[in-house]
C-alpha positions in Angstrom: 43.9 -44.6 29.5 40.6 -42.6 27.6 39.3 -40.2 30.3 34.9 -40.4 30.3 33.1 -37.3 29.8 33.8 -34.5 32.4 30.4 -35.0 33.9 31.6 -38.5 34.8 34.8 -37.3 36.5 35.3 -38.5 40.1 37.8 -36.2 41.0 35.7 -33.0 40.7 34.4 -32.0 44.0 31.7 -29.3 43.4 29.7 -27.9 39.8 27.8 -25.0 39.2 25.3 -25.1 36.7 22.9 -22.4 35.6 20.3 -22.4 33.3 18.2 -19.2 32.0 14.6 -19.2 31.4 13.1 -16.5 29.0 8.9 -16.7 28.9 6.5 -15.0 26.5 2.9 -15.1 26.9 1.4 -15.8 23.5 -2.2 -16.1 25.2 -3.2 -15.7 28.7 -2.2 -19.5 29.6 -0.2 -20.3 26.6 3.4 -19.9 27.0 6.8 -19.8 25.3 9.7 -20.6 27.0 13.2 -20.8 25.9 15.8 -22.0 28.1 19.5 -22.3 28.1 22.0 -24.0 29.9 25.6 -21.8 30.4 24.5 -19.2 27.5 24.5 -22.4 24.9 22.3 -25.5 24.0 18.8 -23.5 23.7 15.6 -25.4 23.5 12.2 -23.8 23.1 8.8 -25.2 24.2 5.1 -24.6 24.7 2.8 -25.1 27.6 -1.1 -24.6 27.6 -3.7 -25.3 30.0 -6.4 -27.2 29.4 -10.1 -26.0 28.2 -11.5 -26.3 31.5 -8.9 -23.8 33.0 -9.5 -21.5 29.9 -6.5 -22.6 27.8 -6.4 -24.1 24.2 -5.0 -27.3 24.9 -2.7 -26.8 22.1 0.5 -28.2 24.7 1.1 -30.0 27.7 0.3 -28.2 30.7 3.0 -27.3 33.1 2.1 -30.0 35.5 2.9 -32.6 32.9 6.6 -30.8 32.0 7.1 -31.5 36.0 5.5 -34.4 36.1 7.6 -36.0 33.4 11.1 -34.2 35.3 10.2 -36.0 38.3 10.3 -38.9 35.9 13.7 -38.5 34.3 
């Protein structure tokens, strides 16, 4: 019988999972981050506030990004 993906496994009890978030300020409300899930899989991504809270507007503000996890 084909075992599913270990995620999927009914017999494991308990999981740790860590992810690391490195940030860099490229303007005073646009950011950088890059995170990383177990030292592997890195993603990078902007965030920007809006002209009317002095950002550029050049990403989705943070409230979207947790906006949209609340979503998923």
């Amino acid at each position: 019988m084909a075992q599913g993906p270990e995620g999927l496994d009914p017999t494991i009890q308990t999981r740790e999972i860590a992810f690391e978030a490195d940030v860099q300020s490229v303007t005073p409300f646009l950011k950088l981050a890059t995170v990383s899930h177990n030292g592997a899989a890195h993603k990078t991504f902007a965030c920007d506030e809006g002209p009317s809270l002095g950002g550029l507007g050049s990403a989705p503000t943070p409230l979207m990004y947790f906006s949209a996890a609340l979503a998923f």
